[in-house]
PyMOL Python script that loads the backbone (N, CA, C, O; Angstrom):
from pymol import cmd

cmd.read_pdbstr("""\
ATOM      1  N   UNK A   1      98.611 152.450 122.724  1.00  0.00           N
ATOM      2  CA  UNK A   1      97.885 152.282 123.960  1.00  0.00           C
ATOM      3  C   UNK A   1      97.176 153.591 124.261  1.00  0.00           C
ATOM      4  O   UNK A   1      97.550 154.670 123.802  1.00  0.00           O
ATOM      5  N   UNK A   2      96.524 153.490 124.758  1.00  0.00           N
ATOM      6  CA  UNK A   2      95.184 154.919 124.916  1.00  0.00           C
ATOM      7  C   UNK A   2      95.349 155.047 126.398  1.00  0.00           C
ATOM      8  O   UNK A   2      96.285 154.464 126.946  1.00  0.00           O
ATOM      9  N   UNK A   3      94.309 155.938 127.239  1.00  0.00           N
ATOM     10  CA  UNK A   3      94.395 156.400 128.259  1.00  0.00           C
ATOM     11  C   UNK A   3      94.499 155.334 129.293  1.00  0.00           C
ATOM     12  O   UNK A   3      95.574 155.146 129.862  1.00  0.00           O
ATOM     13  N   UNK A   4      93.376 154.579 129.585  1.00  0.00           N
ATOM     14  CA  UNK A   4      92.724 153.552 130.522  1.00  0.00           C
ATOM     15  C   UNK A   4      94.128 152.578 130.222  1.00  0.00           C
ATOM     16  O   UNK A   4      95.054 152.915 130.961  1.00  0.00           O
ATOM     17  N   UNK A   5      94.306 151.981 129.733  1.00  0.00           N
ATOM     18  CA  UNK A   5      95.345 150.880 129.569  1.00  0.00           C
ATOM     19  C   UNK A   5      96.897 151.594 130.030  1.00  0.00           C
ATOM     20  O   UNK A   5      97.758 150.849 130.498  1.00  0.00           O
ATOM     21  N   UNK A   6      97.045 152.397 129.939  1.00  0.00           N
ATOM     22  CA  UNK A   6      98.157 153.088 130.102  1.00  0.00           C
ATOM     23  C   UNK A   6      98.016 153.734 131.746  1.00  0.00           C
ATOM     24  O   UNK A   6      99.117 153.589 132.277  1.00  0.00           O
ATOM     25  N   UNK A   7      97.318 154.199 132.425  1.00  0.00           N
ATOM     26  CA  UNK A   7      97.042 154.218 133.613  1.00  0.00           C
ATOM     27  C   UNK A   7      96.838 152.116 134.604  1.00  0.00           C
ATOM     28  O   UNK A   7      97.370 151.743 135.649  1.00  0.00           O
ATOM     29  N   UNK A   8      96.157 151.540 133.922  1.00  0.00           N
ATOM     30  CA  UNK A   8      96.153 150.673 134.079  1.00  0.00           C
ATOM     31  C   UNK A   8      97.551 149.104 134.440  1.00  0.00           C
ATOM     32  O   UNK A   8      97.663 148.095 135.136  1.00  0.00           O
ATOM     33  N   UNK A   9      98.444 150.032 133.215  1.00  0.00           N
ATOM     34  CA  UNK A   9      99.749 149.128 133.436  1.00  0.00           C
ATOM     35  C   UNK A   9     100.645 150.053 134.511  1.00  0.00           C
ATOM     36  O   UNK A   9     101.598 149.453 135.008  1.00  0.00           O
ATOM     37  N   UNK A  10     100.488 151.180 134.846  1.00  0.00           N
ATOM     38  CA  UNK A  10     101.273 151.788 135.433  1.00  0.00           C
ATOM     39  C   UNK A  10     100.589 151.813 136.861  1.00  0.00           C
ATOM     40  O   UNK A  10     101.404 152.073 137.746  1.00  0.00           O
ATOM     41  N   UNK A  11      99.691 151.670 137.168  1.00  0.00           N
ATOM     42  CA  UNK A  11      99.330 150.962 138.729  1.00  0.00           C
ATOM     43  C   UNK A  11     100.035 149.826 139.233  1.00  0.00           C
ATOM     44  O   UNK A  11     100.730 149.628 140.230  1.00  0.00           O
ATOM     45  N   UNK A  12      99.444 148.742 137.710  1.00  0.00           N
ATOM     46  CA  UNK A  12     100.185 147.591 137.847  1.00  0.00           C
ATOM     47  C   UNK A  12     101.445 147.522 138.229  1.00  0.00           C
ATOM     48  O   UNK A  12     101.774 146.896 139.237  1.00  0.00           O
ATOM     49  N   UNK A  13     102.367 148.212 137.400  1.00  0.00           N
ATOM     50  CA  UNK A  13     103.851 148.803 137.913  1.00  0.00           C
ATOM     51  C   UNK A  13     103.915 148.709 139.389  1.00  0.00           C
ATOM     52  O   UNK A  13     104.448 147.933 140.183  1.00  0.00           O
ATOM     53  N   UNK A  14     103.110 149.881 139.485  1.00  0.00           N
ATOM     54  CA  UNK A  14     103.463 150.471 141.192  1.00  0.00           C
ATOM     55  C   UNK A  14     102.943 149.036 142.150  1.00  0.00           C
ATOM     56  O   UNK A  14     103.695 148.798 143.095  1.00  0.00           O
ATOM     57  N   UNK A  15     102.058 148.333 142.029  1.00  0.00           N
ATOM     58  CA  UNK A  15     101.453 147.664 142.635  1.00  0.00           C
ATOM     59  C   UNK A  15     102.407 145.877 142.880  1.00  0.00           C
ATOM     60  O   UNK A  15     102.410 145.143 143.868  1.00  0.00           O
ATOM     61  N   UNK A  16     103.054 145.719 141.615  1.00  0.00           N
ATOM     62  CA  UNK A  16     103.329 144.867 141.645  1.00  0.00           C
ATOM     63  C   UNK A  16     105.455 145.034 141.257  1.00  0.00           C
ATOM     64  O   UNK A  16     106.053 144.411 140.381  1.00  0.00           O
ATOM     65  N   UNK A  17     105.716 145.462 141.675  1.00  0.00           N
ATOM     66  CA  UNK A  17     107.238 146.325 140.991  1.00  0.00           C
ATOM     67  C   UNK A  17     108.174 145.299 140.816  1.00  0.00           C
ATOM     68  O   UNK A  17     109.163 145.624 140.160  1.00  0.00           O
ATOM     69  N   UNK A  18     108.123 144.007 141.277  1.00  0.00           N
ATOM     70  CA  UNK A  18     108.767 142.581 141.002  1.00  0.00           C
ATOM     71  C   UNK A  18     109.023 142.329 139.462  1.00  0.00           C
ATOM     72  O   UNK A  18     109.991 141.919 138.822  1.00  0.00           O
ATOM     73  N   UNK A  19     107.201 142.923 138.998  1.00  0.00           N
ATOM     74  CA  UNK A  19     107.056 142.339 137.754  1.00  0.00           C
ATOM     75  C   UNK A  19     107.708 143.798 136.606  1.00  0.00           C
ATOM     76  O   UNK A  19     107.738 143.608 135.391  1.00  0.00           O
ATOM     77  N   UNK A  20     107.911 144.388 136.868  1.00  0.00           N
ATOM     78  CA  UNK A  20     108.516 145.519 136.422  1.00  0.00           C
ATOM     79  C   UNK A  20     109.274 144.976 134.657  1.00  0.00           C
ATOM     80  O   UNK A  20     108.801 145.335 133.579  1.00  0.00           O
ATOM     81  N   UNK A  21     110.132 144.342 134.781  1.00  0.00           N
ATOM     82  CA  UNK A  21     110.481 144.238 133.637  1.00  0.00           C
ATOM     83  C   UNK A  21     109.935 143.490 132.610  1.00  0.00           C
ATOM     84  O   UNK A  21     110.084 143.683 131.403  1.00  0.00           O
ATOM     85  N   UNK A  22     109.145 142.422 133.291  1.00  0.00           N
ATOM     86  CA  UNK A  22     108.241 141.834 132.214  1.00  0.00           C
ATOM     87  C   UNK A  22     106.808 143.023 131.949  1.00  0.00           C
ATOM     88  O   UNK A  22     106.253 142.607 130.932  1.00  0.00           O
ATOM     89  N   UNK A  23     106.221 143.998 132.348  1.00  0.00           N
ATOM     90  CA  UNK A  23     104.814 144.536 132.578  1.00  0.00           C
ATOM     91  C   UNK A  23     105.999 146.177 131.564  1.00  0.00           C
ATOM     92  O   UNK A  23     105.335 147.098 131.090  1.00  0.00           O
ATOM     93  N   UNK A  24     107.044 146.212 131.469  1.00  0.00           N
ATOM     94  CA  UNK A  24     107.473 147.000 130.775  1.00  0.00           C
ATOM     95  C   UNK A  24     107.529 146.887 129.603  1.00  0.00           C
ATOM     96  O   UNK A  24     107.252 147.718 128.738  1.00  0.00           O
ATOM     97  N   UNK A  25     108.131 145.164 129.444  1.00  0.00           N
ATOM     98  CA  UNK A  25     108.005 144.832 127.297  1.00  0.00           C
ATOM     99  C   UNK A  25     106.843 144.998 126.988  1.00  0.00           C
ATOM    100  O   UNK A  25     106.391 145.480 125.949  1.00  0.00           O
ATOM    101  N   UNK A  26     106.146 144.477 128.171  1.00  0.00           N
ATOM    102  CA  UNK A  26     104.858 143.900 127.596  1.00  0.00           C
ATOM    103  C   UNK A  26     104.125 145.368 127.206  1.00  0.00           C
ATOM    104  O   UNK A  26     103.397 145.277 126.217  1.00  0.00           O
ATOM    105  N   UNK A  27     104.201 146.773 127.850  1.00  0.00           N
ATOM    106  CA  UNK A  27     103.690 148.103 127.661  1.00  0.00           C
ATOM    107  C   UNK A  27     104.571 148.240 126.422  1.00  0.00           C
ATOM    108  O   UNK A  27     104.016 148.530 125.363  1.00  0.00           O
ATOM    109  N   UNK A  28     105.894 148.059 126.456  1.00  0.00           N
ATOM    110  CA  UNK A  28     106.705 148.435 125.232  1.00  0.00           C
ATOM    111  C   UNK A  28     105.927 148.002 123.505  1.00  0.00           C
ATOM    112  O   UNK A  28     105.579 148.745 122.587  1.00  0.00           O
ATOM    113  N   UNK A  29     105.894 146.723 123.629  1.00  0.00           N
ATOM    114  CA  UNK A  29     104.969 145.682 122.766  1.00  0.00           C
ATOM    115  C   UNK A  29     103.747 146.347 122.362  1.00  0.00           C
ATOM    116  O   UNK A  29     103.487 146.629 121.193  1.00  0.00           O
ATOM    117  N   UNK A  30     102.820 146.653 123.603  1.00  0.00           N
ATOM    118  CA  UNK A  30     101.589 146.842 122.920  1.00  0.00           C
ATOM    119  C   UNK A  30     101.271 147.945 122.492  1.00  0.00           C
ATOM    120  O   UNK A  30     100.251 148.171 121.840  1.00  0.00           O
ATOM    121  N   UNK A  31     102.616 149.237 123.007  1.00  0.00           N
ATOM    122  CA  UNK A  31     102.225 150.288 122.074  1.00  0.00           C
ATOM    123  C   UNK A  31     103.120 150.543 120.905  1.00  0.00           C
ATOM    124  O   UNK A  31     103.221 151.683 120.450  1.00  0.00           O
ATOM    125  N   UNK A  32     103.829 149.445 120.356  1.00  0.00           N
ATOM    126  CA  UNK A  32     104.223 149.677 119.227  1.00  0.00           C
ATOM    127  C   UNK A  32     103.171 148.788 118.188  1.00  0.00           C
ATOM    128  O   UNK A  32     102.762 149.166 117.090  1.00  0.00           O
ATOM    129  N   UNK A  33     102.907 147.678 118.782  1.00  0.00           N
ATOM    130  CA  UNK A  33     101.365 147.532 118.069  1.00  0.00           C
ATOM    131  C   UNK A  33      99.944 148.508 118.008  1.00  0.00           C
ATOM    132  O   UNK A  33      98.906 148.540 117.346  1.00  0.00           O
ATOM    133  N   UNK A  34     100.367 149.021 118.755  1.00  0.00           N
ATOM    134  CA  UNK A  34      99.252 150.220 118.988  1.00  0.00           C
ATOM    135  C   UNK A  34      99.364 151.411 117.634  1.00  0.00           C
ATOM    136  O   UNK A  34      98.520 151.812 116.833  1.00  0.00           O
ATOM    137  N   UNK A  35     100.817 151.728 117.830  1.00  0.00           N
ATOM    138  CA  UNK A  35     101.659 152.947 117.006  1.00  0.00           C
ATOM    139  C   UNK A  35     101.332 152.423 115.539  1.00  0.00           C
ATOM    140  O   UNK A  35     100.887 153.118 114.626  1.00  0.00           O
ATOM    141  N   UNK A  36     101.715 150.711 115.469  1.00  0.00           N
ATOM    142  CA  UNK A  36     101.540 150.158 113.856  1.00  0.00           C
ATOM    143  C   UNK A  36     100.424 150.323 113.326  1.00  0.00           C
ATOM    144  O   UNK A  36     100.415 150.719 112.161  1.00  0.00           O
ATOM    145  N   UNK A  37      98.808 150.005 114.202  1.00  0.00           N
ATOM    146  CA  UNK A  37      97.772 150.023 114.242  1.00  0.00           C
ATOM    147  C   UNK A  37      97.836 151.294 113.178  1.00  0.00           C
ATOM    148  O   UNK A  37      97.856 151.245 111.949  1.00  0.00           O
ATOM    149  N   UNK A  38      97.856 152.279 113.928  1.00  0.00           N
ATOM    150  CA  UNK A  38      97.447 153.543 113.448  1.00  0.00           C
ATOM    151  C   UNK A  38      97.777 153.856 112.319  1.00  0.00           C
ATOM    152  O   UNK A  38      97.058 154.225 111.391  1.00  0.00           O
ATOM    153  N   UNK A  39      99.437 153.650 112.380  1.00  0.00           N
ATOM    154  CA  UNK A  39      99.937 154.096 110.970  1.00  0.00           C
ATOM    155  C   UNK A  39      99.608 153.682 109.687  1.00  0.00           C
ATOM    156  O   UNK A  39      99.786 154.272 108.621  1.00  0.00           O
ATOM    157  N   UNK A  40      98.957 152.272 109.979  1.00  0.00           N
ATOM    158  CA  UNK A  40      98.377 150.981 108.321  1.00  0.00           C
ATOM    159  C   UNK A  40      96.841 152.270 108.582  1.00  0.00           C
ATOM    160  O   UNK A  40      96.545 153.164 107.789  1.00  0.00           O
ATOM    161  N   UNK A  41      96.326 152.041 109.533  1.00  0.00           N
ATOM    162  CA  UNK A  41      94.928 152.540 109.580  1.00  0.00           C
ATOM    163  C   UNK A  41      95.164 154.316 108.697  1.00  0.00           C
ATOM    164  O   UNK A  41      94.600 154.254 107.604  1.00  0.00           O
ATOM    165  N   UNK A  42      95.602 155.270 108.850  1.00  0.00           N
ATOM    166  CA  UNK A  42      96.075 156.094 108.130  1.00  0.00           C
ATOM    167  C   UNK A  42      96.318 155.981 106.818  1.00  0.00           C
ATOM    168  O   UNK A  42      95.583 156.414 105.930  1.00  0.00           O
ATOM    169  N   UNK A  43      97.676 155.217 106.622  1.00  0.00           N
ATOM    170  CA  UNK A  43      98.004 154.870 105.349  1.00  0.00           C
ATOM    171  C   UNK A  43      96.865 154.178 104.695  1.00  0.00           C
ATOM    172  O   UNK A  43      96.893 154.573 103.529  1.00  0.00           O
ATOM    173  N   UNK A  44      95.874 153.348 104.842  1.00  0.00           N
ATOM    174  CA  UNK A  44      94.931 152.866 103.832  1.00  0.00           C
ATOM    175  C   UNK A  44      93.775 154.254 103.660  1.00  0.00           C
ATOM    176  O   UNK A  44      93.051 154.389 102.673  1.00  0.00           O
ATOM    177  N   UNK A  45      93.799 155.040 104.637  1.00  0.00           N
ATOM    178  CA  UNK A  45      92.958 156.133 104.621  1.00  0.00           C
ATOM    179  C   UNK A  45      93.482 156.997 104.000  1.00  0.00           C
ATOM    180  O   UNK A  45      92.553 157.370 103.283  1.00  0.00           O
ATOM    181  N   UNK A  46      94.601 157.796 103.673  1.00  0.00           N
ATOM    182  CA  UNK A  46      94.488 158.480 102.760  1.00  0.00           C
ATOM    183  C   UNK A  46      95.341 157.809 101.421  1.00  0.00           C
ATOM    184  O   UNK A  46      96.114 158.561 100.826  1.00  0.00           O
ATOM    185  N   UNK A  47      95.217 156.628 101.034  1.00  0.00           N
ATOM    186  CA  UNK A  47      95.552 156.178  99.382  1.00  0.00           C
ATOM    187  C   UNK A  47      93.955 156.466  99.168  1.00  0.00           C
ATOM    188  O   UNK A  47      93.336 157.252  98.451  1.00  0.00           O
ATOM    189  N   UNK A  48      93.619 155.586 100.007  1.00  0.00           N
ATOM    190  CA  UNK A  48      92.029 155.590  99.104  1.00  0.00           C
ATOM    191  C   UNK A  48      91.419 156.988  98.794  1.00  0.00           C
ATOM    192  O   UNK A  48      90.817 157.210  97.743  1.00  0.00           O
ATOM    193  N   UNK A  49      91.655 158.140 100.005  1.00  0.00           N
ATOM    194  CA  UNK A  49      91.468 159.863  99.492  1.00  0.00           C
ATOM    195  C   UNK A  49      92.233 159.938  98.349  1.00  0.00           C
ATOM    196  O   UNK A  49      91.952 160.846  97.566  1.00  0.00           O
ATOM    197  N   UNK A  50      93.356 159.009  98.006  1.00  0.00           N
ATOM    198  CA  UNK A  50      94.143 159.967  96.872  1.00  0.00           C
ATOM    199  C   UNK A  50      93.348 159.484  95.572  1.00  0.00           C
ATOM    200  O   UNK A  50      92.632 160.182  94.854  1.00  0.00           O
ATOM    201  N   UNK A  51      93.625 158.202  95.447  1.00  0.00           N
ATOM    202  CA  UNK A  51      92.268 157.113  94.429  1.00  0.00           C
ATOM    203  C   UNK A  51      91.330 157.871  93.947  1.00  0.00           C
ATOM    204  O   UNK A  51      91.178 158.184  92.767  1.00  0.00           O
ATOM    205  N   UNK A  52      90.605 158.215  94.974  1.00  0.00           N
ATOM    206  CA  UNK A  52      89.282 159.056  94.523  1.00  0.00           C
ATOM    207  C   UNK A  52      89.480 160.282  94.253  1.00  0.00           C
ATOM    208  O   UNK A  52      88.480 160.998  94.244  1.00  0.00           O
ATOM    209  N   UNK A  53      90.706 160.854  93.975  1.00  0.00           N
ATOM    210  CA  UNK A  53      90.673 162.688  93.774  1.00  0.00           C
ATOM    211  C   UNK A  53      91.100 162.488  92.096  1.00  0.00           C
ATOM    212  O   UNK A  53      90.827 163.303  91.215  1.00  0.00           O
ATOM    213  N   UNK A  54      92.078 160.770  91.841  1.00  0.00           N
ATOM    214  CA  UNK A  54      92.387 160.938  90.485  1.00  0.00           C
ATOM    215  C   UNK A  54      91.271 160.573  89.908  1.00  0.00           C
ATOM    216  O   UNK A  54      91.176 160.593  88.681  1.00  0.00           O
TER     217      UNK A  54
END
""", "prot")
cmd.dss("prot")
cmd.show_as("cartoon", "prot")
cmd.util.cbc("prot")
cmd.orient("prot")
């Protein structure tokens, strides 16, 4: 999760605090999809640097 979305759920938080535990997985969730994102996006980025150095 990046800046805007992350300010965004945490208003939500404050704004709505009922929903607290569901608006928490749901932040939990999307930044470990976020975290996965990156790490495949990385990992295909540097095999292919390594590919091309052999």
């Amino acid at each position: 999760m990046e800046g805007t979305e992350t300010i965004l759920f945490f208003a939500a938080i404050i704004l709505l605090p009922q929903y607290f535990p569901i608006l928490a997985y749901a932040f939990a969730g999307l930044t470990l999809m976020s975290a996965l994102a990156w790490v495949t996006l990385a990992w295909h980025a540097f095999r292919d640097k390594l590919e091309e150095s052999d």
